[in-house]
N, C-alpha and C positions, 0 to 999 in steps of 0.2 A: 257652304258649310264652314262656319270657324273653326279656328282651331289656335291654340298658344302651347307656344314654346316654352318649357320649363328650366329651369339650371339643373336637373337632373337629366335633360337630353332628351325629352320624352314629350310629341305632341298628341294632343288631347285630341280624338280623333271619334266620330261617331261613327256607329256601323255601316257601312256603306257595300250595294248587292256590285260595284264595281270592284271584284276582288285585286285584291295587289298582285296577286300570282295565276296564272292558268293552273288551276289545278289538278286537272285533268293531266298535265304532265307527270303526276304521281301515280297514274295508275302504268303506266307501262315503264316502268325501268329507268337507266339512269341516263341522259339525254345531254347531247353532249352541245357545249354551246354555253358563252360567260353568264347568259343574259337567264341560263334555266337552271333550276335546283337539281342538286345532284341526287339523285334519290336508289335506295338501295335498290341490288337488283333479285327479288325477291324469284332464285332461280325454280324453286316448285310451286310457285304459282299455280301455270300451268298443269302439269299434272296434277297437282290437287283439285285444281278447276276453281280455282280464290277471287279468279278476275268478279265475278257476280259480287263477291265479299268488298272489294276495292270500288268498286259502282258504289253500293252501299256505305262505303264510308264518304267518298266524293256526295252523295247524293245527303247526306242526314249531317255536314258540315257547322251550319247553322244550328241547327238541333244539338249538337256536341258545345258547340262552342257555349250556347243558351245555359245547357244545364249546369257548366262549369263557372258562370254569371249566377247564376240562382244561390249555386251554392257557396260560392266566395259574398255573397252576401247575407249570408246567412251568419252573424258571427258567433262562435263554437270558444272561447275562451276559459279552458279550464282552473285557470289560477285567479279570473276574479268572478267564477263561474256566472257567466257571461252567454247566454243565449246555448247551454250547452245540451238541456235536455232536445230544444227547438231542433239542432244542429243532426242529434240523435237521431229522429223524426224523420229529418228529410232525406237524411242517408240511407235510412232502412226506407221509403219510398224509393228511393234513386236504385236500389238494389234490388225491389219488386218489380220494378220497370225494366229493368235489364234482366228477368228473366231467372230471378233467383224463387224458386219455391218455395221456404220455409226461412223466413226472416224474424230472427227474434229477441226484441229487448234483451239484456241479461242485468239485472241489477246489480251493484257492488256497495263497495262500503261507502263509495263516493261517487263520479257519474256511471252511469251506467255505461254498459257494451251491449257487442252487437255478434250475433252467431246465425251464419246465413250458409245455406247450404241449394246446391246447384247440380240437378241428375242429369245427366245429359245420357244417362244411358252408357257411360265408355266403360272400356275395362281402366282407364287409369283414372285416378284424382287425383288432384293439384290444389295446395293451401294457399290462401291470400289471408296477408295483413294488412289491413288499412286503420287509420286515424282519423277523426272526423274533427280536434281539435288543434288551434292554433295559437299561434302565439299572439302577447299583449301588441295594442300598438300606441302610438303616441300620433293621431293623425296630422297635429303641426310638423311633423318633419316627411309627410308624403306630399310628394307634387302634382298626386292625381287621388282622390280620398281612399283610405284603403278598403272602405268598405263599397265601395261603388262598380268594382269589376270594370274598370271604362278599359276599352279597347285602344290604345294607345300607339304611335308608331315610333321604332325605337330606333335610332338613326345606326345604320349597318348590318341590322338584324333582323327588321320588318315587324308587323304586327306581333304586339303582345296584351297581353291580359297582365294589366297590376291589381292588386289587392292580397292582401294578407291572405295567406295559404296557397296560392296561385301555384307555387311550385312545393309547398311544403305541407301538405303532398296531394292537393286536391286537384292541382292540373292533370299530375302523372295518374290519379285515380278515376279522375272521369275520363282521359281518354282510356286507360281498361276496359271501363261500365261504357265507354261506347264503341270499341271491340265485339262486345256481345250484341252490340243495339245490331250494328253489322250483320256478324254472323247470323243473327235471326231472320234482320230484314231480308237476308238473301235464299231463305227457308232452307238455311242446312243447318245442322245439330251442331254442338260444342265439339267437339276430338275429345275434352276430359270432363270428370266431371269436376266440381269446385266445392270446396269447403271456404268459406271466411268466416276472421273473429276481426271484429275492430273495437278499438277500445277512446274513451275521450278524455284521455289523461297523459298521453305522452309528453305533452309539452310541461309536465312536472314529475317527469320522472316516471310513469306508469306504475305509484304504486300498488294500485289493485288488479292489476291485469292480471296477476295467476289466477285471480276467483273469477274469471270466464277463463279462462282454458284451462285450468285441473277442475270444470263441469265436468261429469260423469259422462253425461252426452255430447260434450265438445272433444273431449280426449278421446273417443271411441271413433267421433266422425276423423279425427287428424289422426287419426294411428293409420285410416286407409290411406293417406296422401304420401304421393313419391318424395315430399318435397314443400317450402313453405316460400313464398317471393310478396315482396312488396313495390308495387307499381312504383320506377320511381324515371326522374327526366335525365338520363347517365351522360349525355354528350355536355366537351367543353364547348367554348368558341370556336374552336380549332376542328370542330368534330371529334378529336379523341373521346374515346369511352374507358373510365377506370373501373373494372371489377375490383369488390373486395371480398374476401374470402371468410367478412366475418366484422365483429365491432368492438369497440373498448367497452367497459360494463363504467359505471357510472356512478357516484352519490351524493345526493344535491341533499344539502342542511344548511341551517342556521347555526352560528354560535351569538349565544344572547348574555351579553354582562350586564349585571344591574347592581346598582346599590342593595335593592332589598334581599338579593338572593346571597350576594360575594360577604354582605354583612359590615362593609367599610364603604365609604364614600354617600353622598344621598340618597334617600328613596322618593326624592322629586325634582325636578331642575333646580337649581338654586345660583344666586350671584355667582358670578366666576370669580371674585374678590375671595371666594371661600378659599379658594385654593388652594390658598395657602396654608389651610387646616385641616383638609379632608382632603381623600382618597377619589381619584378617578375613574370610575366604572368604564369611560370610554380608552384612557391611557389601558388601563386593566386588558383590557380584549385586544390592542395594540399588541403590548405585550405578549400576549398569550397567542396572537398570530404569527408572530416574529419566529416562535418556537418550530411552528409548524413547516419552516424553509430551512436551506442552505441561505449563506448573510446574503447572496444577490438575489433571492427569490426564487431560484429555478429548481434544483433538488427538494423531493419533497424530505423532510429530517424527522416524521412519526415513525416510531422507534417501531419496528414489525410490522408497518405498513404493507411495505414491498415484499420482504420474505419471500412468498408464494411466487413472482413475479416472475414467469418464464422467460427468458434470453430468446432473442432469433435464431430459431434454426438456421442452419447451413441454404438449406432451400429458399427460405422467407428472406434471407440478405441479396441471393441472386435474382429473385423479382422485384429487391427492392430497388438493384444495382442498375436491373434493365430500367426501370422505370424513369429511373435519377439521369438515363441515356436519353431518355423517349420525351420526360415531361423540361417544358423551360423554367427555368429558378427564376432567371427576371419575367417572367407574368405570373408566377406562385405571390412573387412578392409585390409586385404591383396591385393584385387583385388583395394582396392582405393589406399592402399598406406600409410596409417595412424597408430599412434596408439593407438590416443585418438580423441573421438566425441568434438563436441564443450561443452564446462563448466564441461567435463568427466562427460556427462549423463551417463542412462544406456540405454542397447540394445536394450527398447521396448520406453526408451524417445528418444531416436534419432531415431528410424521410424517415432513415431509421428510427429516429428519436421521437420522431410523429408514431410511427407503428408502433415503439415499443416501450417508451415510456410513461409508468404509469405523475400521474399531474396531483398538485394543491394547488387549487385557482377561489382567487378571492374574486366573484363576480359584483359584489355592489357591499359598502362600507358606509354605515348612515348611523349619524350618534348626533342629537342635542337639533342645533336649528342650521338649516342649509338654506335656509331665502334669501332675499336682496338683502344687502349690508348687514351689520355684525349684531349681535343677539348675546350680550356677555353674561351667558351662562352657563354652569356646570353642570352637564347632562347626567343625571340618572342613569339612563341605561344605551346602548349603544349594540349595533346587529352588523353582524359581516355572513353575510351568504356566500356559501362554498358550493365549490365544486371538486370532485374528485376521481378523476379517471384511470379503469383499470385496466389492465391487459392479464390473459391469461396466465398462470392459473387462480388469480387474487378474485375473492369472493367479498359482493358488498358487504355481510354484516359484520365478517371479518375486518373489513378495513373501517366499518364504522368503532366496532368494538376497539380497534387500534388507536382511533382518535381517543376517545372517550379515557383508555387508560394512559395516555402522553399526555393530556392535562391533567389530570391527576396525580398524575406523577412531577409533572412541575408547576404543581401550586395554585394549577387554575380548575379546577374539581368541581369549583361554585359558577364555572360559565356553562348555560345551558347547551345539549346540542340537541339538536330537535333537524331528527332526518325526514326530508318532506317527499323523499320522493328515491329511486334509485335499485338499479340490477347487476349482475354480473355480466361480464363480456361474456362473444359468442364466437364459435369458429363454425367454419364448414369446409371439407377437404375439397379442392380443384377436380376433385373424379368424378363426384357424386352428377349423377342423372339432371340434374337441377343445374347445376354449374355448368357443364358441358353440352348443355344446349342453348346455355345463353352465349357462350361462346361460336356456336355453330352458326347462330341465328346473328349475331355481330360479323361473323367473316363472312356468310352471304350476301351482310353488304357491303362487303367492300371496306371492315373495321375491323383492324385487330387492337382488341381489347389489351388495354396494361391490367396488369394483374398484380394488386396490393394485396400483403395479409391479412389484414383489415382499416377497416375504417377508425380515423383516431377518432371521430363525432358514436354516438351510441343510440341504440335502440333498441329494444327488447327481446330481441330476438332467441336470448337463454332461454325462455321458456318452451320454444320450441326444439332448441339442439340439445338443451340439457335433458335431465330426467322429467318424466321416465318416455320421453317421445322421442329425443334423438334423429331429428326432422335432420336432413338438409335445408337450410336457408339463407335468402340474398336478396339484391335488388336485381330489379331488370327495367331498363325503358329506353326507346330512342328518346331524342327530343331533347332542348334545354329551356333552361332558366333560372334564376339567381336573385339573390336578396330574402332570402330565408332567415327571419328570427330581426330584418333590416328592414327600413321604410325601404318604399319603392319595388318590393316584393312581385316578379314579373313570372309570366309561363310563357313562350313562344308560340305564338297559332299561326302565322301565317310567316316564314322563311324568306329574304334574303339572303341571308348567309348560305351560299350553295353547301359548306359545310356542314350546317344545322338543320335537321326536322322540323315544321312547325307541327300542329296537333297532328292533322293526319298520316304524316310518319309514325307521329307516336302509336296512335293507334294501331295505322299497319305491325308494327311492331310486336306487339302485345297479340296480333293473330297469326302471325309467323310462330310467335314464341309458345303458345299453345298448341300450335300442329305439330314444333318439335318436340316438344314435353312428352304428346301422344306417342310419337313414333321411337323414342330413348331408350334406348338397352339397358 
């Protein structure tokens, strides 16, 4: 069997039925010894009688891993809509096979979703969000193709899955959907019953996703859920698991200068020799982003942006204080890349400043000609894609309508802004039914959870806390992997790291977290 070694650390490795790990040491507890994975110690097993369930996952390992192959090849790319109905299709199959009864399209303004519903007969039910799209890739900067799903070995961490969406979020979703494969295969019923909506547009901001959940028939199936979670891979390196109690909301635009709209400079490329006679549509949006900071970039300066913008509580600074005890600042910043926070805070002011500051992020700035060597001409029109991150209590169209009147107000009134996508943040209180089971189901193995007030990353989860549903909602999942929205995009299946889950942890996990749902006061 060949195999080559990459500069991203990663050998190209074919499926082979000689697994890297006994597996089977997953099914009974945590087994003491350098050479075994430390695996949680799922203490109601037993009394539930789960062991048939854990056979079940060991036994259909292959089959779990296949169908997260299938689907990472499958590519779902909503922003150059890219294989996304196809993507649709095979997710509502992947949902009829795992047991879901009434699986059905929902059309939008743009790709469609997905509203799937699961009776298992309980008195309780439990919401799932899922995504079935991903982000763009650039396949010259991956060292294994990203759309190939190749099983890979990744030096210190053992087998993983690379390919675009691998952990974002279609690893943590099909081990879920193979949770249920489990549960069936061992002929016993769910504990709850399920509601899901998923939608294929998150990776540009989800903005049609209220028109599948304010359905008539979707708001009515999610009014009966305790609670709303999205499968996700929560372990570091390290093992730590971070809860968040919630996300920053978000709003992704264009601002577009041009000659033909501003009414000065050209409305075509033209010699850059002009220059000296005409107006710069590109200098113009310079400008006019310059406004948009403090002089070093980091304060955002739109006049009633922030207003709304609620301060940390008392409580929310002492989880952030433990955390800033618990998590390491030199692997925060290794893993970013940096060596210094912004203004060289310190390591519990830059968490705050992550949790609680709302952001103007210029993600990409492209005007006139960026090819090999110089192109001397004076570009017409010029694009800077934003970003804009909120914390409670600031509302997207508030803060769009805030842009929109700060350049108008300083002179830039003729640069387009064209919002493409974006939501309000979400919170969910530490008490709720939903929270404190995922907490219950982390300390049975042997993990206490750090607990952040939310996630500074976003994702649509207003829909469900805000009106008129008022859901509890989170992530939950054992298991890791990383390079999300990065080449080399990996899920972990098969563990080295005695600290780390491969898939069948993750799995396990997700059938732990469902018996506690059931039994939640």
């Amino acid at each position: 069997m060949s195999t080559s070694k990459s500069s991203h650390g990663l050998e190209s490795n074919c499926v082979s039925p000689n697994r890297l790990l006994d597996r089977r040491t997953f099914l009974h507890g945590a087994v003491a010894g350098a050479a075994m994975l430390a695996v949680p110690r799922w203490a109601y097993a037993e009394e539930r009688n789960l062991n048939p369930v854990w056979q079940q996952i060991e036994k259909r390992h292959d089959e779990s891993v296949q169908r997260l192959q299938q689907w990472i090849r499958q590519p779902s790319i909503a922003a150059e809509n890219k294989g996304v109905n196809e993507g649709c299709e095979l997710t509502m199959q992947f949902l009829r096979d795992a047991g879901f009864g009434e699986v059905t399209k929902i059309p939008t303004d743009g790709q469609p979703g997905i509203f799937a519903t699961l009776d298992a007969g309980a008195p309780r039910t439990l919401g799932l969000y899922f995504m079935y799209d991903v982000k763009q890739v650039d396949p010259s900067e991956w060292s294994s193709p990203p759309w190939d799903a190749a099983l890979v070995e990744k030096p210190g961490l053992g087998k993983v899955i690379v390919g675009r969406g691998a952990v974002n979020q279609k690893g943590p979703e099909a081990a879920f959907l193979a949770a249920l494969h489990a549960v069936r295969g061992a002929g016993s019923k769910l504990p709850v019953n399920l509601v899901l909506v998923a939608e294929g547009e998150e990776e540009i901001g989800s903005p049609h996703f209220p028109q599948i959940v304010r359905r008539p028939e979707v708001l009515a199936a999610l009014q009966r859920c305790s609670g709303i979670f999205m499968p996700s891979a929560e372990q570091d390196l390290d093992g730590k698991v971070t809860m968040t109690l919630g996300a920053k909301g978000v709003v992704e635009l264009e601002l577009v200068s041009s000659g033909e709209r501003w009414g000065r400079g050209p409305r075509k490329d033209v010699h850059s020799s002009n220059k000296a006679r005409l107006d710069s549509p590109a200098w113009h949006l310079v400008e006019a982003l310059a406004t948009l900071v403090s002089s070093d970039g980091n304060d955002p300066a739109i006049e009633g942006f922030a207003d709304k913008a609620r301060p940390l509580s008392s409580s929310e600074k002492t989880m952030i204080a433990d955390a800033a005890r618990r998590l390491d600042e030199q692997v925060a910043k290794k893993q970013l890349g940096v060596e210094h926070w912004v203004h060289d805070v310190s390591w519990q002011q830059a968490l705050e400043l992550l949790m609680s500051r709302p952001t103007v992020n210029i993600e990409g700035l492209v005007g006139g000609y960026t090819g090999p060597g110089g192109k001397t001409i004076l570009p017409h029109r010029a694009v800077a894609k934003i970003d804009m991150r909120l914390v409670p209590d600031m509302k997207a169209q508030e803060a769009l309508a805030a842009l929109k009147a700060h350049l108008a107000k300083r002179g830039f009134g003729d640069i387009e802004v064209n919002m493409t996508g974006g939501y309000d943040p979400n919170s969910t209180s530490a008490d709720t039914a939903l929270i404190r089971a995922q907490t219950a189901v982390y300390r049975r193995g042997g993990i206490d959870a750090i607990v952040l007030p939310r996630s500074a990353g976003s994702w649509p989860g207003y829909v469900f806390t805000g009106e008129p549903l008022h859901l509890a909602a989170g992530h939950f999942g054992l298991g890791h992997g990383s390079g999300a929205h990065a080449p080399d995009e990996y899920y972990v299946i098969e563990s080295k790291n005695p600290q780390v889950q491969g898939i069948d942890g993750a799995v396990r996990s997700f059938v732990e977290y469902l018996y506690e749902m059931a039994a939640a006061k």
